[in-house]
N, CA, C and O atoms as a GROMACS GRO file, in nm:
protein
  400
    1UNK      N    1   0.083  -0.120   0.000
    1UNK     CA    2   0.000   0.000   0.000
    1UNK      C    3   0.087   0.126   0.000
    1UNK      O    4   0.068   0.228  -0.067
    2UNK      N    5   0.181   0.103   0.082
    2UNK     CA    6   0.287   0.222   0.120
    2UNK      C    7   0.353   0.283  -0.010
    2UNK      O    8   0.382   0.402  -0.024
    3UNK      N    9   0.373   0.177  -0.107
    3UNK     CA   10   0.429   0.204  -0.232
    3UNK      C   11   0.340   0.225  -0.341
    3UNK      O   12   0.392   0.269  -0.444
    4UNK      N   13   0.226   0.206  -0.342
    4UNK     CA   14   0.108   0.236  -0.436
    4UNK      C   15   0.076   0.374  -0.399
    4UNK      O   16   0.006   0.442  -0.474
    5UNK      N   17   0.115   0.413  -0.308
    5UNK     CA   18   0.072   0.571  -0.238
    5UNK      C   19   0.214   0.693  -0.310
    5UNK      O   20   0.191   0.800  -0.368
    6UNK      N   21   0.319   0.647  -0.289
    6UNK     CA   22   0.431   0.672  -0.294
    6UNK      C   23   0.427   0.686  -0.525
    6UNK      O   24   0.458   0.792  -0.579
    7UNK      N   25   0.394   0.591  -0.587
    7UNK     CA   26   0.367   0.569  -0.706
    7UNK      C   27   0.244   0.670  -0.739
    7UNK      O   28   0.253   0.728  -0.848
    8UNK      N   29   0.147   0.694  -0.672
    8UNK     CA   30   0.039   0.819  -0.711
    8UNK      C   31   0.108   0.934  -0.698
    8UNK      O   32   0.109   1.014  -0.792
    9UNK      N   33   0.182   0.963  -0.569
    9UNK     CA   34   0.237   1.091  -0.563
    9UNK      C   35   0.319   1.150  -0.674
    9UNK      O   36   0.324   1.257  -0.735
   10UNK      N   37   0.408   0.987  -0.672
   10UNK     CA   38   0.482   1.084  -0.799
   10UNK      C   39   0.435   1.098  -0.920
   10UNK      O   40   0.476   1.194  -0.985
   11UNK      N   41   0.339   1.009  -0.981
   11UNK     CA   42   0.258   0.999  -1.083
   11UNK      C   43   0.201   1.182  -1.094
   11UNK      O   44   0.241   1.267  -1.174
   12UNK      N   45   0.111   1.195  -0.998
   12UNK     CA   46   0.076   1.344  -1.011
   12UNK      C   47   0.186   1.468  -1.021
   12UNK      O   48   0.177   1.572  -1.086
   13UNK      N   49   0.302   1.417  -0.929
   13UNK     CA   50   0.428   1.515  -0.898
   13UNK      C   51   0.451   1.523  -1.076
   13UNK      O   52   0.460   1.636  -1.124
   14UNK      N   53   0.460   1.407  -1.166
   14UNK     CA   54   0.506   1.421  -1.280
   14UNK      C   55   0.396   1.492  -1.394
   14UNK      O   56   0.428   1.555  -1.495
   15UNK      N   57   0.250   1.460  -1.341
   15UNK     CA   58   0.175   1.548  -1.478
   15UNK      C   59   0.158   1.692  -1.394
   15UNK      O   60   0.083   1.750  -1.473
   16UNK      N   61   0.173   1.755  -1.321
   16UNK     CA   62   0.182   1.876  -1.267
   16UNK      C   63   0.336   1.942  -1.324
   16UNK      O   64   0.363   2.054  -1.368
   17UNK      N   65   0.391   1.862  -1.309
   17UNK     CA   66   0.547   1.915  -1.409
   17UNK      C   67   0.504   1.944  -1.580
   17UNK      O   68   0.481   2.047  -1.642
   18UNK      N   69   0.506   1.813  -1.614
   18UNK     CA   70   0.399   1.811  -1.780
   18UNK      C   71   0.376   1.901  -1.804
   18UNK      O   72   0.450   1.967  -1.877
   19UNK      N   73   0.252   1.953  -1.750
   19UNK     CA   74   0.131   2.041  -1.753
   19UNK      C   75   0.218   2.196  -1.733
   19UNK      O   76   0.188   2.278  -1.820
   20UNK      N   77   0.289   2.228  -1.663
   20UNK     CA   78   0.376   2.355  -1.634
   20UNK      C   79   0.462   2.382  -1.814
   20UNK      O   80   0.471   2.484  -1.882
   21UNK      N   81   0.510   2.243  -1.840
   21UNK     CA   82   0.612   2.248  -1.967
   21UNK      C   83   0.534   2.270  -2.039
   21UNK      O   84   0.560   2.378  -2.093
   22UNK      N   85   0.416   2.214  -2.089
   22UNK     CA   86   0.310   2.224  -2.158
   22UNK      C   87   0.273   2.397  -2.219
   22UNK      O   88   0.277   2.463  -2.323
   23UNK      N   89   0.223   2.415  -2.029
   23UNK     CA   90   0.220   2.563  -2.056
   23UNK      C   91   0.293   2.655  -2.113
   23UNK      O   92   0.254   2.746  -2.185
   24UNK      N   93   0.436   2.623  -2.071
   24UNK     CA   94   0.532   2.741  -2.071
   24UNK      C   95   0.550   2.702  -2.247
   24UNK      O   96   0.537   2.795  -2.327
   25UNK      N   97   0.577   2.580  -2.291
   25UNK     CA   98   0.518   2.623  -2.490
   25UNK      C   99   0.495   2.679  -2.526
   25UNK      O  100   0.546   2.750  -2.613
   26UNK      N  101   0.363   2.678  -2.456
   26UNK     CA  102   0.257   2.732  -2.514
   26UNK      C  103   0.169   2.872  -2.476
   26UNK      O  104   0.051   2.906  -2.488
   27UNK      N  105   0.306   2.939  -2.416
   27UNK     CA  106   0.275   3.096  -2.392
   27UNK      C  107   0.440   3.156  -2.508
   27UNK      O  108   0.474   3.271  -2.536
   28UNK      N  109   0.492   3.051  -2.540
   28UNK     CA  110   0.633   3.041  -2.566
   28UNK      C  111   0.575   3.070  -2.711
   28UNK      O  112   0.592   3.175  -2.773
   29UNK      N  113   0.520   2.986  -2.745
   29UNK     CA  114   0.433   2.999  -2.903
   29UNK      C  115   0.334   3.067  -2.934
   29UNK      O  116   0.287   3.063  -3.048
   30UNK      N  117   0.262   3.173  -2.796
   30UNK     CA  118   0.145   3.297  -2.890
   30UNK      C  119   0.232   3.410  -2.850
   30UNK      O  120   0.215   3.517  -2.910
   31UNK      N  121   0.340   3.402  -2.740
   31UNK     CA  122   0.409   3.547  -2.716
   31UNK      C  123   0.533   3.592  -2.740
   31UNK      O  124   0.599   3.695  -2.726
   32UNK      N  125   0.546   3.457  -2.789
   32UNK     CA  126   0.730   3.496  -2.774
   32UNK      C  127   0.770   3.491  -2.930
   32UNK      O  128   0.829   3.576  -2.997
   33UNK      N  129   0.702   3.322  -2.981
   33UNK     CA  130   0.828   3.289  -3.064
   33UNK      C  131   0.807   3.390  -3.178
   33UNK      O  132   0.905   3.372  -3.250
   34UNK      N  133   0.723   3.498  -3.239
   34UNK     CA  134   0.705   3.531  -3.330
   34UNK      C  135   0.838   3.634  -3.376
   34UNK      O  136   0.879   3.675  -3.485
   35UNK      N  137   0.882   3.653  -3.235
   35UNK     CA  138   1.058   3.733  -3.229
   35UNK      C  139   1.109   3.641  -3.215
   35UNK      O  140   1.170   3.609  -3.317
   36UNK      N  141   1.124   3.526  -3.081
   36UNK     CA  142   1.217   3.460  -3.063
   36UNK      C  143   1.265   3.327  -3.148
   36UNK      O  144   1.359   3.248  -3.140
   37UNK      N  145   1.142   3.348  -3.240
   37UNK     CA  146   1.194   3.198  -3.368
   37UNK      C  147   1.222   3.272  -3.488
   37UNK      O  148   1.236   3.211  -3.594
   38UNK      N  149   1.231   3.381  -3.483
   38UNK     CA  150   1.270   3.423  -3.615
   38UNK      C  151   1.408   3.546  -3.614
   38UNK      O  152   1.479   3.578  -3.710
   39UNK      N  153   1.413   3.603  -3.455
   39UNK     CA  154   1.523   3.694  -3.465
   39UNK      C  155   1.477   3.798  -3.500
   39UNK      O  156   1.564   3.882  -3.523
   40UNK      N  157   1.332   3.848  -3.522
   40UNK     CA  158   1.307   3.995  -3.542
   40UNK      C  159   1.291   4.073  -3.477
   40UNK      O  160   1.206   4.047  -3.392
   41UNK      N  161   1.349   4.199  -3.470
   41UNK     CA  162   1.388   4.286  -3.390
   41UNK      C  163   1.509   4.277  -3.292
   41UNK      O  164   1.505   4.339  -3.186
   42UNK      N  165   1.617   4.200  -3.328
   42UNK     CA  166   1.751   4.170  -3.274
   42UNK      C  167   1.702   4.054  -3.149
   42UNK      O  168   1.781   4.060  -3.054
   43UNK      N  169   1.611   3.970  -3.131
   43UNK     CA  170   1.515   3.902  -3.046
   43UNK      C  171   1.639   3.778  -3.029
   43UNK      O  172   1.640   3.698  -3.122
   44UNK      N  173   1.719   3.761  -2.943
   44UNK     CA  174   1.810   3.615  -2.920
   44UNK      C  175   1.664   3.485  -3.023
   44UNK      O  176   1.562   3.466  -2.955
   45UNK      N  177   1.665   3.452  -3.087
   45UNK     CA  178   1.683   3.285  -3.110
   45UNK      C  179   1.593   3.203  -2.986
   45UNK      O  180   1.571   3.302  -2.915
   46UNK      N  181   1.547   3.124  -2.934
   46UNK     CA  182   1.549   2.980  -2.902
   46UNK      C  183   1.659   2.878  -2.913
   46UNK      O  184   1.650   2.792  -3.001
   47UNK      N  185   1.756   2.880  -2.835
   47UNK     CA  186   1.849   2.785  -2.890
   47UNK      C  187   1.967   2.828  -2.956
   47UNK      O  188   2.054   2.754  -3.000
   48UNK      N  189   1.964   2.964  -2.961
   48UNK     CA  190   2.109   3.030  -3.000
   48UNK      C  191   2.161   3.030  -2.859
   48UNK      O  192   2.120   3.098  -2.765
   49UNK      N  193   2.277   2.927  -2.861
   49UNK     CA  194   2.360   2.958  -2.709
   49UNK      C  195   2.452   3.070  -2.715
   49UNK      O  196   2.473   3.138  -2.614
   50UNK      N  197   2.500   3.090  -2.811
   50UNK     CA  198   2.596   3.207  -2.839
   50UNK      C  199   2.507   3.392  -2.821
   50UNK      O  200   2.555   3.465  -2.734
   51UNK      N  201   2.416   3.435  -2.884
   51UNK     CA  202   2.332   3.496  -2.830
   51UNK      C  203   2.263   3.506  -2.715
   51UNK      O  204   2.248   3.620  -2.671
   52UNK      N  205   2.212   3.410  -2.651
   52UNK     CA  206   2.178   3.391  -2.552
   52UNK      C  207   2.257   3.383  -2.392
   52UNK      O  208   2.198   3.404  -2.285
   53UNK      N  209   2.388   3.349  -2.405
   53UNK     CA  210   2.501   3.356  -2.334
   53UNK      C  211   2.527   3.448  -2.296
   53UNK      O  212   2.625   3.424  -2.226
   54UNK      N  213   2.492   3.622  -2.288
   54UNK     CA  214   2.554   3.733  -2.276
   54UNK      C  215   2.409   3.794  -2.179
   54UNK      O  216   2.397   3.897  -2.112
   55UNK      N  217   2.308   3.676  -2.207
   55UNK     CA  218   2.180   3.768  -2.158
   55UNK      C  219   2.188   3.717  -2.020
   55UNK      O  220   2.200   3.788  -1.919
   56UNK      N  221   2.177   3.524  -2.025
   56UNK     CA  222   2.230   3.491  -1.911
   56UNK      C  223   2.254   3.483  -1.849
   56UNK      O  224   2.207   3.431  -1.748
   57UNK      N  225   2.384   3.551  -1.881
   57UNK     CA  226   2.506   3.575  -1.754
   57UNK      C  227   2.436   3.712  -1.658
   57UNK      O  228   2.466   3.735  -1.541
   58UNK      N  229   2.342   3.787  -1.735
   58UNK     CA  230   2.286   3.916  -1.600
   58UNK      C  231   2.205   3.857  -1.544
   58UNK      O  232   2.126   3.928  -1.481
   59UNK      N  233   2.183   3.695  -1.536
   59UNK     CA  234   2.119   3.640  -1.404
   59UNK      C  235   1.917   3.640  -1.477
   59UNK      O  236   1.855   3.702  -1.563
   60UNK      N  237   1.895   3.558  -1.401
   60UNK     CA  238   1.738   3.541  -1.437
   60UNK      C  239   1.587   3.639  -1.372
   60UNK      O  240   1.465   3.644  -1.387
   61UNK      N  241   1.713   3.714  -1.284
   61UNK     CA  242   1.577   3.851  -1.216
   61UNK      C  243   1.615   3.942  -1.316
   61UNK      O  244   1.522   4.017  -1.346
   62UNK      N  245   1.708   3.961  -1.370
   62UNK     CA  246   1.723   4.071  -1.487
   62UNK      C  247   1.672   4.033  -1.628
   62UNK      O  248   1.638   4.124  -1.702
   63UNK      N  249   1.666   3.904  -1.672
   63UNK     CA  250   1.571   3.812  -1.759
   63UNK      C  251   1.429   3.845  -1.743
   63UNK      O  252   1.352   3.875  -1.834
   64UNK      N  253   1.396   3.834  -1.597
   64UNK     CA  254   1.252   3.828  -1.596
   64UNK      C  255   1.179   3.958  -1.585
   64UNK      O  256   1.059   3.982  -1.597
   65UNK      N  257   1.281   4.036  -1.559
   65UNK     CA  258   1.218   4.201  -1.556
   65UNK      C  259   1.196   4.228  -1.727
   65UNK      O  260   1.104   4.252  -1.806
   66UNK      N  261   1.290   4.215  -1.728
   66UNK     CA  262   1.269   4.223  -1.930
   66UNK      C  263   1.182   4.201  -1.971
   66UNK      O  264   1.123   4.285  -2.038
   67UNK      N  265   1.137   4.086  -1.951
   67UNK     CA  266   1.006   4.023  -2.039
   67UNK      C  267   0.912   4.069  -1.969
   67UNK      O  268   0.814   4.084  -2.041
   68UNK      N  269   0.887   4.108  -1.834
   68UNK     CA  270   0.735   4.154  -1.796
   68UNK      C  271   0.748   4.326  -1.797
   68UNK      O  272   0.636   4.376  -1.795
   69UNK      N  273   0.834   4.405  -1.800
   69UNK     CA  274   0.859   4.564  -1.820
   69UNK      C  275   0.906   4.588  -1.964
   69UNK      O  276   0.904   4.706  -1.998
   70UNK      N  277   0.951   4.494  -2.062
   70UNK     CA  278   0.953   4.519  -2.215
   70UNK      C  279   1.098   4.569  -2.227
   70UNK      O  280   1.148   4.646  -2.145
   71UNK      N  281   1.164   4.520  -2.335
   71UNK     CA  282   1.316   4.570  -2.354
   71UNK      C  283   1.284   4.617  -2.520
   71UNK      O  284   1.216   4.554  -2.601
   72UNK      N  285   1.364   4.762  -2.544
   72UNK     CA  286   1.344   4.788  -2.706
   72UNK      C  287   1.251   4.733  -2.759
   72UNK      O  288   1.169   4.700  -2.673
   73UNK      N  289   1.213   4.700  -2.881
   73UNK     CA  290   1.088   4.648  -2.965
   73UNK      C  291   1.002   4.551  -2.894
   73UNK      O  292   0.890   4.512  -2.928
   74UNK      N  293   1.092   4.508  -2.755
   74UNK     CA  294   0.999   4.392  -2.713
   74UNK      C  295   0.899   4.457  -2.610
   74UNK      O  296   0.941   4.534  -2.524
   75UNK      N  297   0.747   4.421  -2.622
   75UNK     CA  298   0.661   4.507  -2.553
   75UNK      C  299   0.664   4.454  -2.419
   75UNK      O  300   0.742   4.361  -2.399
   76UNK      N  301   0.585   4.499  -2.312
   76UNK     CA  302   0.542   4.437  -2.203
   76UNK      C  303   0.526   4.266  -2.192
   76UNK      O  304   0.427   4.222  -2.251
   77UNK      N  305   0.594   4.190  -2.139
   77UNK     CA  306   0.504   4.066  -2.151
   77UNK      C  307   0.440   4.015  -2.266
   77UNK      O  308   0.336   3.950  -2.284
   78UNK      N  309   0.551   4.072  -2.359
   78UNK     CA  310   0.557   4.042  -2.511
   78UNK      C  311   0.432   4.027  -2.563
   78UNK      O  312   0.394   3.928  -2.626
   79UNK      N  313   0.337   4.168  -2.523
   79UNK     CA  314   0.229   4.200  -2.577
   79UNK      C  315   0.119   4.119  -2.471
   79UNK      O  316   0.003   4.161  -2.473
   80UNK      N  317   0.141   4.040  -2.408
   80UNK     CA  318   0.017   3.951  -2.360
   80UNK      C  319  -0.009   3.995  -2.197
   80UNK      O  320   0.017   3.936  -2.092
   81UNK      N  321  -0.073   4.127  -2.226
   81UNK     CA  322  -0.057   4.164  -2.040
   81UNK      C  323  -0.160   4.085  -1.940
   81UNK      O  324  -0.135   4.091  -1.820
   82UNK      N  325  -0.274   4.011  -1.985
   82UNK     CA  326  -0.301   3.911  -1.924
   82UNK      C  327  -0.265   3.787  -1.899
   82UNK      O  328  -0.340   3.694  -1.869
   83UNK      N  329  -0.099   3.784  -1.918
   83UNK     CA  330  -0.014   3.642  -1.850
   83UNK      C  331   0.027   3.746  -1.682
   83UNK      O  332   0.058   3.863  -1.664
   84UNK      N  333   0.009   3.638  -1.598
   84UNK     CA  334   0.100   3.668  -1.475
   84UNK      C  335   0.238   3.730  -1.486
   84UNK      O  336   0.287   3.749  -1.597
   85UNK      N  337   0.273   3.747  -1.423
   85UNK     CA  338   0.445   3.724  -1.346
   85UNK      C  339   0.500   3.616  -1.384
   85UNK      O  340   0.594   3.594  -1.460
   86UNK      N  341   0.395   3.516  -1.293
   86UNK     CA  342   0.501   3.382  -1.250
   86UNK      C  343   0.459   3.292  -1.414
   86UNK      O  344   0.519   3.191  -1.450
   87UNK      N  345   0.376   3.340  -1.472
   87UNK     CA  346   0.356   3.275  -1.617
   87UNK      C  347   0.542   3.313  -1.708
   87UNK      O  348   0.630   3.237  -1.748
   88UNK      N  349   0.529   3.450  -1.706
   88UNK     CA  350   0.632   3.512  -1.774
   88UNK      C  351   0.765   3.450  -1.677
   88UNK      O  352   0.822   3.352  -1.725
   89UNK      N  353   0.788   3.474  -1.617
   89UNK     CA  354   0.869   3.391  -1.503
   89UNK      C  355   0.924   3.242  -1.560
   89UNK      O  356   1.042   3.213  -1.580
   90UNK      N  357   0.830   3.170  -1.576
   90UNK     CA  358   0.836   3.045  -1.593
   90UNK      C  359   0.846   2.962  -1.752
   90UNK      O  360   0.869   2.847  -1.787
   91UNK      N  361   0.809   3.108  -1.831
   91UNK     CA  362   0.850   3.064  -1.951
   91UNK      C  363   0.952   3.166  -1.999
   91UNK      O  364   0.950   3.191  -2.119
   92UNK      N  365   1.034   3.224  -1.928
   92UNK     CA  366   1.169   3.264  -1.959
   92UNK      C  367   1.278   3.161  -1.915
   92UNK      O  368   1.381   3.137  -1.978
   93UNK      N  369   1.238   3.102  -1.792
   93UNK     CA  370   1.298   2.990  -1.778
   93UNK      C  371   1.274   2.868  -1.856
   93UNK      O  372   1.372   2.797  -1.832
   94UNK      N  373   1.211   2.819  -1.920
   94UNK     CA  374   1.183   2.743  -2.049
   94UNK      C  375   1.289   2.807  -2.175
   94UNK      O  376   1.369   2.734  -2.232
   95UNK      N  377   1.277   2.914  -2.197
   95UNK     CA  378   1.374   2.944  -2.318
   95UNK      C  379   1.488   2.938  -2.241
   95UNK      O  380   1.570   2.864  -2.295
   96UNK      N  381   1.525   2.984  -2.142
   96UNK     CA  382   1.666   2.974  -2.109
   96UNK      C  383   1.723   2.884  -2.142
   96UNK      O  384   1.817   2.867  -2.219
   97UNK      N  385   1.604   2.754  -2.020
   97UNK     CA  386   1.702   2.624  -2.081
   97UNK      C  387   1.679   2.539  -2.226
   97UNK      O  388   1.728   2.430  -2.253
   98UNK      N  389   1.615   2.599  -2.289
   98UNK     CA  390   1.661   2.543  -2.416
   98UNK      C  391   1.783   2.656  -2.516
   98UNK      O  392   1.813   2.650  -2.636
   99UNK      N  393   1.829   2.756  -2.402
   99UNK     CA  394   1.925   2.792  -2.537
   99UNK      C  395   2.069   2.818  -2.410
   99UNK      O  396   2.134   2.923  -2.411
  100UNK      N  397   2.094   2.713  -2.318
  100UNK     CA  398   2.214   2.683  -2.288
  100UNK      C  399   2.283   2.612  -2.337
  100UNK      O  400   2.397   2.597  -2.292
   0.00000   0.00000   0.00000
């Protein structure tokens, strides 16, 4: 029983993760990628580590101010001011780690 309990927890521990990655896509794909997959407006890439390496390094509270206060061409919360914080938050950390 002890281990059938232990097997649900993590079962849920894992689609509550899912479901977060899921999300962060898929705020990744109506807000972001239309700069960040194409590079318009000097926008780092997805996956350019070399671009992305310089942003980085000023740490992920200076990342996350960016994207919810807007840097040059990039607007507020990359136009979508009904995402949270911790939405924008959580899918800057999604691009991060796909462009280390």
């Amino acid at each position: 029983m002890k281990k059938l309990v232990s097997l649900s927890i993590a079962t849920v521990a894992l689609m509550g993760m899912m479901s977060t990655a899921q999300a962060d896509i898929k705020t990744y794909r109506t807000a972001c990628a239309a700069c960040h997959m194409t590079g318009a407006a000097n926008a780092p890439k997805l996956g350019d580590k070399a671009a992305w390496a310089p942003r980085i390094k000023t740490g992920m509270d200076a990342l996350v101010n960016s994207a919810i206060k807007g840097k040059g061409a990039m607007p507020p919360k990359g136009g979508r001011m009904n995402l949270t914080d911790d939405q924008i938050k959580s899918t800057v950390a999604y691009m991060v780690d796909a462009s280390k």
